[in-house]
C-alpha positions as a LaTeX table, in Angstrom:
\begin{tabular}{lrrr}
\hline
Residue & $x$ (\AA) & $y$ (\AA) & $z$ (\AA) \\
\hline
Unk1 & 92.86 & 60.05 & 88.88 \\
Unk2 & 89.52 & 60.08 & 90.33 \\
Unk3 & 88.54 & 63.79 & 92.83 \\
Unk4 & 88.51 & 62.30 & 96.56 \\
Unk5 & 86.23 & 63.98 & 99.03 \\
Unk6 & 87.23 & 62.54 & 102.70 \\
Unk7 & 85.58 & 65.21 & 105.56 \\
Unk8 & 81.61 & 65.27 & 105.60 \\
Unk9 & 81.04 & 69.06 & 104.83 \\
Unk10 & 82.97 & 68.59 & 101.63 \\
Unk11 & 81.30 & 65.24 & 100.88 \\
Unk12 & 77.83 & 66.65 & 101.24 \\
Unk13 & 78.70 & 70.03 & 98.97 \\
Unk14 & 80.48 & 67.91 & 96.08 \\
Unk15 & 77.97 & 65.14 & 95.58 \\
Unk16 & 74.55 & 66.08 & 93.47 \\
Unk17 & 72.25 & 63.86 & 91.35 \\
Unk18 & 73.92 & 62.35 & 88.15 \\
Unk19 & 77.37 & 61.75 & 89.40 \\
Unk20 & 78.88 & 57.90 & 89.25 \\
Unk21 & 80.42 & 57.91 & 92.31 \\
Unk22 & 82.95 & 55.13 & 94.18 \\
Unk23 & 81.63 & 54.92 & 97.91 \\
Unk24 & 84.52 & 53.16 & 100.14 \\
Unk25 & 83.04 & 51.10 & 102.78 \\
Unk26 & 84.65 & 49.70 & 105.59 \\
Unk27 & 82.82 & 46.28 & 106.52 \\
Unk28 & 84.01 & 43.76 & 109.56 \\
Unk29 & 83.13 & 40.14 & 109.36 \\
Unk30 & 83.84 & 36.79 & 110.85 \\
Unk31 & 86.06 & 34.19 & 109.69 \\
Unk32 & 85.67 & 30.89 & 109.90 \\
Unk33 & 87.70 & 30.90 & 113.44 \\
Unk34 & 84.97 & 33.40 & 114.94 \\
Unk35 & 87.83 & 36.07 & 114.56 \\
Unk36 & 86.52 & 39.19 & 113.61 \\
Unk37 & 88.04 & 40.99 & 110.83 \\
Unk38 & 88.06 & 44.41 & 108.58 \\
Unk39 & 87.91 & 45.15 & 105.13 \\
Unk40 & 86.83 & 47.76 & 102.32 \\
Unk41 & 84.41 & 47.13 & 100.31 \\
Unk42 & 83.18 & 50.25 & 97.39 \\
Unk43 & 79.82 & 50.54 & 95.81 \\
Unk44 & 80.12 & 52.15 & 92.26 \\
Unk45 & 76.79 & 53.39 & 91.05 \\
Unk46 & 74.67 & 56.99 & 90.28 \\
Unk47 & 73.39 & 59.01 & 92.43 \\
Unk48 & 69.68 & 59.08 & 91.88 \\
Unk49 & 68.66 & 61.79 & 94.74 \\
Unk50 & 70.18 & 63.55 & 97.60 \\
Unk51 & 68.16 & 64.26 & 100.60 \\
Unk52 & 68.56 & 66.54 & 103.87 \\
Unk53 & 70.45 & 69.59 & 102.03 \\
Unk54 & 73.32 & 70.66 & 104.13 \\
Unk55 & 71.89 & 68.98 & 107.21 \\
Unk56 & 74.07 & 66.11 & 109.89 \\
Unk57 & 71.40 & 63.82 & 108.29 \\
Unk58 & 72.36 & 63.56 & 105.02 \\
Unk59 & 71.74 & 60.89 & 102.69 \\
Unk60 & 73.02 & 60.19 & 99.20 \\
Unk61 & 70.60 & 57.13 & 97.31 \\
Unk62 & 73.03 & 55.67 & 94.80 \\
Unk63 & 71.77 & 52.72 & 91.89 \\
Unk64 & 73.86 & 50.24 & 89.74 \\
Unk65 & 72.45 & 47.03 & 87.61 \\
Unk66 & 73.91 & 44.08 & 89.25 \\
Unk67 & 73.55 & 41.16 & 86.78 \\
Unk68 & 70.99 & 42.64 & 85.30 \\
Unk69 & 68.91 & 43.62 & 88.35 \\
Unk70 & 68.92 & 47.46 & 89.91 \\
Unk71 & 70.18 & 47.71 & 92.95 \\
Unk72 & 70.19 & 50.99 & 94.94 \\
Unk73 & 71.46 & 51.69 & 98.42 \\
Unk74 & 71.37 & 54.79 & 100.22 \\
Unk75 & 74.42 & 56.11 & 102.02 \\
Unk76 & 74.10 & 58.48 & 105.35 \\
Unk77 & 76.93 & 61.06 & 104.02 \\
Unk78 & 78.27 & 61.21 & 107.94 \\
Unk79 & 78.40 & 57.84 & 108.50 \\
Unk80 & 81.88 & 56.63 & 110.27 \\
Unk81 & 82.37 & 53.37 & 107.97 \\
Unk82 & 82.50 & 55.56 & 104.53 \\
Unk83 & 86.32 & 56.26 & 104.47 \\
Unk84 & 85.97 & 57.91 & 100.91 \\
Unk85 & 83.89 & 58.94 & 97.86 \\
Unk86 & 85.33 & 59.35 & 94.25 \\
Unk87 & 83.55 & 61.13 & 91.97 \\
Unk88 & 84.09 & 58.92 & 88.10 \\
Unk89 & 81.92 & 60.58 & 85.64 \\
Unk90 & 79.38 & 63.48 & 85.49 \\
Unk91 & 76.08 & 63.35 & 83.91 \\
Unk92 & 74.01 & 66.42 & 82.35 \\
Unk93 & 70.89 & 66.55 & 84.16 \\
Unk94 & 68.08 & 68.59 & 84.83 \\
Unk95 & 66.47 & 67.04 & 87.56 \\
Unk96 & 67.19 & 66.93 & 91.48 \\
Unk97 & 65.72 & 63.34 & 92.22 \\
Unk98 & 66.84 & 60.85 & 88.72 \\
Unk99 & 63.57 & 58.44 & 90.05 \\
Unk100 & 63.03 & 57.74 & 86.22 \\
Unk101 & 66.10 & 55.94 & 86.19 \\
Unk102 & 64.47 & 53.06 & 87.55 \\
Unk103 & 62.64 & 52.33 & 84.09 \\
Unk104 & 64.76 & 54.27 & 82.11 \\
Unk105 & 66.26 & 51.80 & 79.42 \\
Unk106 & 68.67 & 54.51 & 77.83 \\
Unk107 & 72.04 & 55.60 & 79.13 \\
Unk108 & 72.71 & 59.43 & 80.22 \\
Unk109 & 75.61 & 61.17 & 78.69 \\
Unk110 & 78.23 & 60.88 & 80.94 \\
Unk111 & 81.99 & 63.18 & 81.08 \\
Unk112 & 84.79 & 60.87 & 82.34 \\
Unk113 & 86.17 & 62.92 & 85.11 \\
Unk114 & 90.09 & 62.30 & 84.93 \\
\hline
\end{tabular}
């Protein structure tokens, strides 16, 4: 049992650098008939930084290895295709932007969240 955050106040307030979060994504595409269709994707990864404070414009940047390869995305936190974020595990960190990640070959010590 993962914490859900749904409305975009509570989204922005909850989420800070070091989580591994579970963005829900909804994402329409075409089938082969030209029919267009709607599905939910997530994005599982750790939030590196966390921009624009408490602002309409905020943005979460969130990085996972993908086959071996990092891969971050960043996520506008009032965007009307995220239907949820679940918060997995929390890191101890002492940092507000994790940018070392990106050559950081260690792991962080992580708390499941259950």
């Amino acid at each position: 049992m993962a914490k859900e955050t749904t409305s975009p106040k509570a989204k922005s307030e909850d989420l800070k650098p070091g989580l591994t979060v579970r963005v829900y994504q909804k994402i329409k595409e075409l089938n082969a008939k030209g029919e267009e269709k709607e599905r939910i994707q997530y994005y599982e990864g750790i939030i590196i930084a966390k921009k624009h404070g408490r602002e309409a414009g905020t943005t979460i940047t969130v990085r996972k290895i993908s086959d071996g390869v990092g891969v971050e995305k960043i996520f506008p936190l009032n965007l009307p295709a995220i239907t949820k974020i679940e918060i997995k595990k929390r890191a101890k960190v002492r940092r507000a932007k994790l940018y070392y990640l990106r050559n950081y070959k260690k792991k962080l010590k992580e708390k499941i969240i259950a």
